[in-house]
DOROBA-470075 format. One line per field, with one value per residue (C-alpha): x, y, z; residue in three letters. Coordinates in Angstrom, 3 decimals, padded with zeros to 6 digits. Last residue first. Example, Ala and Ser with C-alpha at 12.3 -4.5 7.8 and 13.67 -1.06 7.14 Angstrom:
<pts>
u: (013.670;012.300)
v: (-001.060;-004.500)
w: (007.140;007.800)
residuo: (Ser;Ala)
</pts>
This chain:
<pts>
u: (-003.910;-003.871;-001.000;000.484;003.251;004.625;004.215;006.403;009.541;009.404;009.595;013.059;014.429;013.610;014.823;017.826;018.874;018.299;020.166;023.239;022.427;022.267;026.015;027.611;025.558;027.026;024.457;025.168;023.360;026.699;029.736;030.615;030.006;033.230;031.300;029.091;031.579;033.450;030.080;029.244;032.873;034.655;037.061;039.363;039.380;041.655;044.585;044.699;046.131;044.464;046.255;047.739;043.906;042.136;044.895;046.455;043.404;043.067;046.156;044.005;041.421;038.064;035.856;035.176;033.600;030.942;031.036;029.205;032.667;031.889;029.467;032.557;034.886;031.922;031.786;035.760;035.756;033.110;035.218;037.905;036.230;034.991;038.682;039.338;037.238;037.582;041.073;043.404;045.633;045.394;042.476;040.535;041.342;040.178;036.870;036.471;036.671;034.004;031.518;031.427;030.421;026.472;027.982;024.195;024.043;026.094;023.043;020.764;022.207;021.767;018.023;016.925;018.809;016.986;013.612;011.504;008.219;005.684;003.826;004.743;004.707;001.237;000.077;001.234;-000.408;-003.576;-003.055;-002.392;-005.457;-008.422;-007.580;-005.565;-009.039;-010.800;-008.579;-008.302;-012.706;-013.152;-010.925;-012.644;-015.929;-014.969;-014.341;-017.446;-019.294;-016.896;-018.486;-021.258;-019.134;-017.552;-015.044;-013.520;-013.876;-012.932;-010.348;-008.882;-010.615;-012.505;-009.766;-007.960;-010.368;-010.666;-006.955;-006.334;-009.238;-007.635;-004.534;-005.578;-008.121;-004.647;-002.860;-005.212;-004.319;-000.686;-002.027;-004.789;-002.085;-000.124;-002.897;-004.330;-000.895;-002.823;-001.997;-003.404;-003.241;-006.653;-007.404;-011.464;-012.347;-008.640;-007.174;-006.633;-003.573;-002.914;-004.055;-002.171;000.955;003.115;005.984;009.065;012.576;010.565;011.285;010.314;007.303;006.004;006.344;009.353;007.601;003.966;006.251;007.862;004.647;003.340;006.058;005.803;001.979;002.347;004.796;002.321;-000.281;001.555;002.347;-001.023;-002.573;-000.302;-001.212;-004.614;-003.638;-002.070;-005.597;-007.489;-004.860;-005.405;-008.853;-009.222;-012.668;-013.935;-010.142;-009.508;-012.218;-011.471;-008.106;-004.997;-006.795;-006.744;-003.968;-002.312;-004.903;-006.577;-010.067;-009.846;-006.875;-008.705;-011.699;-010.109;-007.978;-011.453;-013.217;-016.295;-017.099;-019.818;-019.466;-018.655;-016.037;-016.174;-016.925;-019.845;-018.121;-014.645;-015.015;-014.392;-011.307;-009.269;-005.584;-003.601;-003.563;-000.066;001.553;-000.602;001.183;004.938;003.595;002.071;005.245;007.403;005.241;005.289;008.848;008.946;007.175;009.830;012.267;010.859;010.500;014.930;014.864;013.104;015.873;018.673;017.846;017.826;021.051;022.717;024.889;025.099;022.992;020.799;018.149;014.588;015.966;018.101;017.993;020.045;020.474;020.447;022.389;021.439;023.690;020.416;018.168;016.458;016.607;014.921;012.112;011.486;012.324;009.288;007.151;008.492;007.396;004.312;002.901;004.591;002.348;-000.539;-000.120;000.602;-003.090;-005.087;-002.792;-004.280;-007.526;-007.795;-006.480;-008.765;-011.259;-010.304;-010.397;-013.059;-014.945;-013.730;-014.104;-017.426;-018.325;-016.880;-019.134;-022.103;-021.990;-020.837;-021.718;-024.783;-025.874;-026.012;-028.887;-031.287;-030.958;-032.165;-035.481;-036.729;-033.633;-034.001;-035.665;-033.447;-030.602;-031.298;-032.462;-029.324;-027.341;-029.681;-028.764;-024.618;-024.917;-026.764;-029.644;-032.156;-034.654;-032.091;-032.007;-029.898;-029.546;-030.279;-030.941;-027.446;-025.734;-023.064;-025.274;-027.258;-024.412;-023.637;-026.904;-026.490;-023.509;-024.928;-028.240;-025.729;-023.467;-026.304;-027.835;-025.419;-024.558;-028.031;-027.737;-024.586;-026.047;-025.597;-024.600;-022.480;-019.426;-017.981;-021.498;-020.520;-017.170;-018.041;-021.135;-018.721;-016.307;-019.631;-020.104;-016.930;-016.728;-020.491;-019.393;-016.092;-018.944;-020.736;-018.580;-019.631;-022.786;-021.410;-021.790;-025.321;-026.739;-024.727;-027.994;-027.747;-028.716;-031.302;-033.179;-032.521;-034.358;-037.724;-037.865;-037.015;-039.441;-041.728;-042.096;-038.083;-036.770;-036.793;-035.475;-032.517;-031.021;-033.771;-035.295;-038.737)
v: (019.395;016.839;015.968;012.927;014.663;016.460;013.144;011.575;014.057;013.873;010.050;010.421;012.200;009.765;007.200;008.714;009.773;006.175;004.816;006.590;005.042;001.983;002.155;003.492;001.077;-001.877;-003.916;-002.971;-000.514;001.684;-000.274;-000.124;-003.480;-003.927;-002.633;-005.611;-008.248;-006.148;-005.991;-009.678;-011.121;-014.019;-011.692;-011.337;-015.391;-015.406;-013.962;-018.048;-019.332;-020.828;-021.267;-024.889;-025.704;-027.368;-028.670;-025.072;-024.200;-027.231;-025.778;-022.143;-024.613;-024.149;-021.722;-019.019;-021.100;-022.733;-025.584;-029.271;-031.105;-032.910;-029.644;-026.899;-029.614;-029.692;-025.598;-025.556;-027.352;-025.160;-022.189;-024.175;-024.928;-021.187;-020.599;-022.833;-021.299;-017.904;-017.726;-017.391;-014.052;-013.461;-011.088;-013.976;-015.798;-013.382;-013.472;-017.222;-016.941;-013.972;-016.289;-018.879;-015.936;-017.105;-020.399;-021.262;-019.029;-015.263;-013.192;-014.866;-013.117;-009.963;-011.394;-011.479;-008.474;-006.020;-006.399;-003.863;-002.302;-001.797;000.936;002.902;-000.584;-001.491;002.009;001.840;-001.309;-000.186;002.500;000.894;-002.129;000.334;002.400;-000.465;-002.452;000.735;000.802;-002.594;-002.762;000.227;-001.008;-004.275;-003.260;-000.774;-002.969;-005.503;-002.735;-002.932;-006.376;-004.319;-003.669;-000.462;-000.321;-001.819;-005.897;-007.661;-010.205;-010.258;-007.549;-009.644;-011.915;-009.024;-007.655;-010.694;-011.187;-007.870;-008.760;-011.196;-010.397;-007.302;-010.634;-013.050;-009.942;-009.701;-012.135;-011.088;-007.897;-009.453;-011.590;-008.602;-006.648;-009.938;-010.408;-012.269;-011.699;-014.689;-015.359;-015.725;-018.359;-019.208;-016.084;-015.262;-011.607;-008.925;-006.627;-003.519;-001.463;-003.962;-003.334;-005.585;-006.907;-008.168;-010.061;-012.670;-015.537;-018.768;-017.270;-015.423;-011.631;-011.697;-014.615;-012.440;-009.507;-011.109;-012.569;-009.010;-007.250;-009.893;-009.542;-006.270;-005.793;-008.642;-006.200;-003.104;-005.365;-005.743;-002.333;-001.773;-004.519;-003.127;000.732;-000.960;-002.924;000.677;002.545;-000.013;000.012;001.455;000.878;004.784;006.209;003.371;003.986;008.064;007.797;010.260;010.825;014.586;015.970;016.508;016.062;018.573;018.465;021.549;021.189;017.632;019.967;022.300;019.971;017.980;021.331;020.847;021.795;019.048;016.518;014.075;011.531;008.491;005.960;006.722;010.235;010.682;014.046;012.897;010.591;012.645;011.549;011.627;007.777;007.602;009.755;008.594;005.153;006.424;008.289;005.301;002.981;004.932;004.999;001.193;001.116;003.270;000.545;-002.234;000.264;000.398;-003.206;-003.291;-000.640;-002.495;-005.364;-002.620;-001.425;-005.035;-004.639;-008.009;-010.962;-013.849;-017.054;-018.258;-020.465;-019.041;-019.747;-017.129;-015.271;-012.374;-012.898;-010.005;-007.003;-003.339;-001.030;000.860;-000.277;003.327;004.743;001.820;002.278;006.028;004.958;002.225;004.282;007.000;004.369;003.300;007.147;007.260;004.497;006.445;009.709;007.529;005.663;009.321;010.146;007.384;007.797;010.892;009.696;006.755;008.900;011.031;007.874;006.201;009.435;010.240;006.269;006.457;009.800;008.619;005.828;007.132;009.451;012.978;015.800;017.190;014.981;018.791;019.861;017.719;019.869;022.477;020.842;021.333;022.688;021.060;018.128;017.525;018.216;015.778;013.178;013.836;012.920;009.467;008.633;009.285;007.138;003.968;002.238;005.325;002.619;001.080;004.521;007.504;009.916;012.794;014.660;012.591;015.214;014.777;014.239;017.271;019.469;018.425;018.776;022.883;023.077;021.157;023.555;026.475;025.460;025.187;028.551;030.649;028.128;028.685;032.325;032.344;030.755;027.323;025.444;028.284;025.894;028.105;027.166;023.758;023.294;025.179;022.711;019.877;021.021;021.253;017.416;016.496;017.778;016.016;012.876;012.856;014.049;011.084;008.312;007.102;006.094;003.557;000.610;000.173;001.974;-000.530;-001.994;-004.231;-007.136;-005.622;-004.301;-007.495;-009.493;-006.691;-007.114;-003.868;-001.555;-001.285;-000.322;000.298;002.628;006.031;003.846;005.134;007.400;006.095;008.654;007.779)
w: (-002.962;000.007;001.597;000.540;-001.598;001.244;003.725;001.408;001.477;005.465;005.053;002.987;005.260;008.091;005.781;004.724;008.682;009.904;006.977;007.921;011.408;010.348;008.420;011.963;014.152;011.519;009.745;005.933;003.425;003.130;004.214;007.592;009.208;011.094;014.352;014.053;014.193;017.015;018.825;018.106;019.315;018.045;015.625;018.552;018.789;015.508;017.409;019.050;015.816;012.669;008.836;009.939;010.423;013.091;015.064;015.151;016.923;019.571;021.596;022.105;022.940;021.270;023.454;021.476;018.542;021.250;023.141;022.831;022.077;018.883;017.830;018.609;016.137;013.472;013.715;013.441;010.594;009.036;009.114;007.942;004.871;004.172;004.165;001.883;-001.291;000.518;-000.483;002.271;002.347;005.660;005.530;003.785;007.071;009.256;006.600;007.257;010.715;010.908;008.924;011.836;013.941;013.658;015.622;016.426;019.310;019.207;018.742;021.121;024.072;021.990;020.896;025.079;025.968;023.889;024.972;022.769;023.691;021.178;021.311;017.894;016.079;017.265;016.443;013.207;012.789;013.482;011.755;008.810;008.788;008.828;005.604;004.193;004.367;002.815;-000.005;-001.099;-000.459;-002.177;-005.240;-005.428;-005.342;-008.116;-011.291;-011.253;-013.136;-015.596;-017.062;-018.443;-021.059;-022.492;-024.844;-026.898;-026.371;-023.085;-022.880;-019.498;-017.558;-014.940;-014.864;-013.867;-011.374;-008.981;-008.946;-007.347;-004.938;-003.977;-003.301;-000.886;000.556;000.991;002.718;004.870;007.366;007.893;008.865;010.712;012.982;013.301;014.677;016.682;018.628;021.559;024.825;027.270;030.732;030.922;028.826;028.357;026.320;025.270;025.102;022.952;022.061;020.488;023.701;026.043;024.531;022.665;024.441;021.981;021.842;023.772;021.137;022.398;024.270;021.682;020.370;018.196;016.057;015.960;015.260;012.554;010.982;011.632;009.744;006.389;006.243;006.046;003.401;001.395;001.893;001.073;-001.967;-002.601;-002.421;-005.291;-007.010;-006.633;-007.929;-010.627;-011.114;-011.317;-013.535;-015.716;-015.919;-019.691;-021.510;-021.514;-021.898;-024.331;-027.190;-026.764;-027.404;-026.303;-022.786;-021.193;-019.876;-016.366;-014.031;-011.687;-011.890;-013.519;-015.744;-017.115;-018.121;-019.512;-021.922;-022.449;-024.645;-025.561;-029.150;-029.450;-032.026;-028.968;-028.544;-029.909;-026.754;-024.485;-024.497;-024.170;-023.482;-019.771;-020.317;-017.892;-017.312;-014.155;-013.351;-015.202;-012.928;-009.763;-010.240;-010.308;-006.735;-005.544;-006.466;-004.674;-001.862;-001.517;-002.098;001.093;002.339;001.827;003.158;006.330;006.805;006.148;008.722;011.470;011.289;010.717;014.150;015.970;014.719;012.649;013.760;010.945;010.266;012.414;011.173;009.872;006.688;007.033;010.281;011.983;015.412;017.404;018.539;019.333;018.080;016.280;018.998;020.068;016.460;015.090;016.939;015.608;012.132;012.350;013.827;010.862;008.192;009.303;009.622;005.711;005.460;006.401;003.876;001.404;001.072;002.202;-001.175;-002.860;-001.974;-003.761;-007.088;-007.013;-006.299;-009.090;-011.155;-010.637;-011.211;-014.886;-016.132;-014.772;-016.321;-019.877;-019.721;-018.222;-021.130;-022.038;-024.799;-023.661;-020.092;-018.133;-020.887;-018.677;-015.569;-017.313;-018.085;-014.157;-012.446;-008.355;-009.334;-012.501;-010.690;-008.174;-010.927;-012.982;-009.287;-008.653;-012.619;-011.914;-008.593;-010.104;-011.015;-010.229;-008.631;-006.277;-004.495;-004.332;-001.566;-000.735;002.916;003.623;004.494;002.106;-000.545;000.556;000.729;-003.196;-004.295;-003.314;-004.712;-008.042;-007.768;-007.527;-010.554;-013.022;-011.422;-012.604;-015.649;-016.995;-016.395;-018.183;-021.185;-021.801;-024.965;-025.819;-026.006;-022.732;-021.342;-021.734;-020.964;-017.395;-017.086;-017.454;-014.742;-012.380;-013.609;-013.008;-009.093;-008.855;-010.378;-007.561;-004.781;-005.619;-005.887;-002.625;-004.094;-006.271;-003.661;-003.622;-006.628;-008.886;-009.925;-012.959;-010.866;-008.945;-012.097;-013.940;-011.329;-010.963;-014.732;-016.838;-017.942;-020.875;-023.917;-024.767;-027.814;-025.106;-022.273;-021.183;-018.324;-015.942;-013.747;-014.886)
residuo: (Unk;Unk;Unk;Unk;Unk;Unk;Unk;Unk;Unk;Unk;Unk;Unk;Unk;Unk;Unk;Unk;Unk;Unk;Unk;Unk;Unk;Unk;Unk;Unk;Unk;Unk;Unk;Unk;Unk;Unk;Unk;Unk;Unk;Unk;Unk;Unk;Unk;Unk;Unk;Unk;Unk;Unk;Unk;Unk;Unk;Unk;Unk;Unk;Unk;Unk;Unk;Unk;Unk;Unk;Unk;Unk;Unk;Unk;Unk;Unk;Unk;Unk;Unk;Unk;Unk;Unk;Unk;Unk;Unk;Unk;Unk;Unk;Unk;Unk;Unk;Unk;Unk;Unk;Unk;Unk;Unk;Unk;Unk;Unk;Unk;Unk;Unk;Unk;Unk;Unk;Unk;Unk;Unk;Unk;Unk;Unk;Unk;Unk;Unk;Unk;Unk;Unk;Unk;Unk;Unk;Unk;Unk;Unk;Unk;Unk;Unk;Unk;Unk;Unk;Unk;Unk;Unk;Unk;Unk;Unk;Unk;Unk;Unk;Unk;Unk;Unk;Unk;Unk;Unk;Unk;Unk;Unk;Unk;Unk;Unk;Unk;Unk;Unk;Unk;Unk;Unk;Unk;Unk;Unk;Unk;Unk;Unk;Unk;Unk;Unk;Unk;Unk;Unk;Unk;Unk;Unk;Unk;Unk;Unk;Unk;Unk;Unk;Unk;Unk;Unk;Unk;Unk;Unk;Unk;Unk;Unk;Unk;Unk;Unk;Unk;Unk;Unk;Unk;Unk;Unk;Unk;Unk;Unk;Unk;Unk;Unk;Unk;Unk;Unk;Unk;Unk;Unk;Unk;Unk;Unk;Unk;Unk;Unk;Unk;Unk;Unk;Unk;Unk;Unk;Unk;Unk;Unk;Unk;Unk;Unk;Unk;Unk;Unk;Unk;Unk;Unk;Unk;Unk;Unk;Unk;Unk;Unk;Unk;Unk;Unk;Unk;Unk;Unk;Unk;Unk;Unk;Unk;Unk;Unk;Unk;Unk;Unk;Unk;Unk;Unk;Unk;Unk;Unk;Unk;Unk;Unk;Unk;Unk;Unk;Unk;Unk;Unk;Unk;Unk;Unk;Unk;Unk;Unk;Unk;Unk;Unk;Unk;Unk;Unk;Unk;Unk;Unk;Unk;Unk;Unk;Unk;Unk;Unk;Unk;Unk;Unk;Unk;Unk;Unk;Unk;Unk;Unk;Unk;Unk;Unk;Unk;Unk;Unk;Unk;Unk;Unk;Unk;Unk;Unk;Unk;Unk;Unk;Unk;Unk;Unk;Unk;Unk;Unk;Unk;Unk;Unk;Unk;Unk;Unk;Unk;Unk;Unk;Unk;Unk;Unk;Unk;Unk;Unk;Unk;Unk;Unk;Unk;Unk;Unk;Unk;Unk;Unk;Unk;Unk;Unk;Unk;Unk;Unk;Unk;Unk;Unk;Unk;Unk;Unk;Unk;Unk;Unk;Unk;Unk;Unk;Unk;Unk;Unk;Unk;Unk;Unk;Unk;Unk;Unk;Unk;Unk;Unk;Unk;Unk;Unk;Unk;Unk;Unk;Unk;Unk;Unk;Unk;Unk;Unk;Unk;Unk;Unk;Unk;Unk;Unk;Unk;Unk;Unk;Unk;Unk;Unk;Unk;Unk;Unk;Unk;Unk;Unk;Unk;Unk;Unk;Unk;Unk;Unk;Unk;Unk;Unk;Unk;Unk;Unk;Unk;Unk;Unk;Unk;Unk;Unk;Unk;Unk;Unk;Unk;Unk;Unk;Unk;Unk;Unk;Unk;Unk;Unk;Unk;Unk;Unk;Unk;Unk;Unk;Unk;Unk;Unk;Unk;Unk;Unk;Unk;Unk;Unk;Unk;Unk;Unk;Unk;Unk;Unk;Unk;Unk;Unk;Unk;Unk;Unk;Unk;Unk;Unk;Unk;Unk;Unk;Unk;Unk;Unk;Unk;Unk;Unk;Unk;Unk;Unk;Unk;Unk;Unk;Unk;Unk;Unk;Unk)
</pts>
């Protein structure tokens, strides 16, 4: 029987319960994470003189060795074993006889769990980082070929005010940089062990949890044993996490679906990011975008799915948990497939400046740039704001635009207005003025450029792996 329980039971479980309570299935991947712990273990053990050196000798070989085979596939676990940490006590068992039993001394399922979720949680995270920061410098790298490049900027999906095409990619950047930022604030709190834990009160052994969390690299071990078994936290951070990224995404590809149409043309997405229709043949769908924007609602999801799975359990563990990693594998491994994708999308895209520069100027966007000449004048904004929009009903009556009102129209307008004000009725000069830090002006983007591409070097550092 490979079972971890059973002593107190005559008989075993019914074929439905032992399908239900299997975790076999999506566990596995854990394995090398509950192998790394339990070679830790084995360390705290023998320095506990619970095994001799031999036993550790050949303790830590029959782990390497389990650990090649797991990756090879030459063992795996099956439904019977219930889940990854019984399959791995059964390999050591096969290969040690009764001294892979002492391994268990001192730690429980619970603990182990706990232990492996997070290290790959850890792990994945940094995989996680390293591809946005990919996102981030094809965004940079776009950016940096339209950074005086004009185009409407939108509120309400209306025109509004003049912008760069530049600061456009920029402001997506800096949503995922946020994204990193809040990975790295994550991974600080993550970095606690709770193997030593035991199934809840610790053990009576004298193990020795500060070793083991210095081994498998985190900072300290957990302050209480009840919540490091029963604490998923770190797990549904991790998924809000994932979330935002999602949301981020969705945000970029609903732009670049937009830039991409017909109507908008500011955008040609190439061939190798693209598919086509089975009865259209002119057809170039934007089916990375649309898939980023897409998958935003299953990142959500499956942040949803595990707090009302947490939301009032009792200390500590509950079966419940089991429900806790599906979701995390699933955030994880959809970012894994979705980021590059859209990297590569971003990287490839080809950007058709003339189309949003002759845009820029439509839907009196320079309306604003009358009410700040005016403001310059010595005209509270209060009125000139009102004049502003008197001269947007006059350019409606007549069908024209701002920089065509009659020089003799002007003074009609407003008693403050005279025909200087048409030097302001220009997007370059309306751009150009645009220097504060943050702001839409080549000068300002380009400060912005240089942060962010600093600031993306800095990122890949802490993704790399340890």
């Amino acid at each position: 029987m490979s079972k971890l329980w059973g002593g107190r039971f005559s008989g075993g479980p019914a074929a439905a319960l032992e399908a239900l309570n299997a975790s076999i299935g999506f566990d596995w991947r854990l394995a090398p994470y509950d192998l790394k712990a339990s070679k830790a273990h084995a360390r705290v053990l023998h320095r506990a003189g619970l095994l001799d050196e031999s036993e550790l000798d050949r303790m830590l070989e029959a782990l390497d060795g389990l650990a090649v085979d797991v990756e090879s596939g030459a063992f795996q676990g099956t439904v019977a074993d219930e889940d990854v940490h019984t399959a791995l006590e059964r390999g050591l068992v096969e290969r040690l006889g009764e001294l892979g039993g002492k391994l268990r001394a001192g730690r429980s399922r619970n603990d182990q769990i706990a232990t492996d979720l997070r290290l790959y949680c850890r792990d994945h995270a940094r995989g996680l980082g390293a591809d946005l920061a990919d996102l981030v410098s094809a965004l940079a790298e776009q950016a940096a070929t339209v950074v005086d490049a004009p185009a409407p900027g939108m509120t309400h999906l209306q025109h509004a005010q003049p912008i760069t095409l530049g600061h456009q990619l920029l402001a997506h950047a800096q949503g995922f940089i946020r994204d990193l930022e809040r990975l790295w604030d994550w991974d600080k709190r993550a970095a606690v062990s709770p193997l030593g834990s035991g199934a809840l009160s610790g053990s009576s052994l004298p193990l020795d949890p500060v070793a083991v969390a210095e081994e498998l690299g985190f900072a300290r071990p957990v302050a209480n044993s009840l919540d490091g078994v029963s604490d998923r936290d770190f797990a549904a951070e991790l998924l809000f996490v994932c979330s935002m990224i999602g949301i981020h995404l969705s945000r970029l590809g609903e732009e670049i679906i937009l830039w991409s149409s017909q109507e908008f043309g500011w955008v040609t997405l190439d061939d190798a990011f693209s598919t086509g229709s089975s009865i259209m043949p002119q057809k170039k769908n934007p089916d990375v975008a649309e898939l980023a924007r897409g998958k935003s609602g299953r990142l959500v999801g499956n942040l949803t799915s595990l707090l009302v799975t947490l939301k009032g359990l009792p200390f500590t563990y509950n079966k419940d948990l089991q429900e806790d990693k599906e979701p995390v594998f699933d955030s994880l491994d959809n970012l894994a497939l979705l980021l590059p994708a859209v990297t590569g999308m971003v990287e490839t895209m080809r950007l058709n400046t003339e189309i949003p520069r002759a845009a820029a100027p439509k839907g009196f966007s320079l309306a604003t740039e009358i009410a700040d000449w005016l403001v310059r004048k010595g005209i509270p904004f209060r009125s000139a704001h009102e004049v502003a929009g008197a001269c947007v009903a006059h350019c409606e009556e007549r069908g024209i635009e701002l920089h065509e009102i009659a020089d003799a129209d002007l003074a009609g307008i407003s008693e403050h207005l005279d025909p200087s004000v048409k030097a302001v009725l220009d997007v370059d000069g309306a751009l150009a003025a645009r220097t504060t830090p943050g702001s839409t002006g080549p000068r300002a983007v380009a400060d912005q450029l240089a942060q962010v591409r600093e600031s993306v070097e800095a990122w890949r550092d802490w993704a790399a792996p340890n």
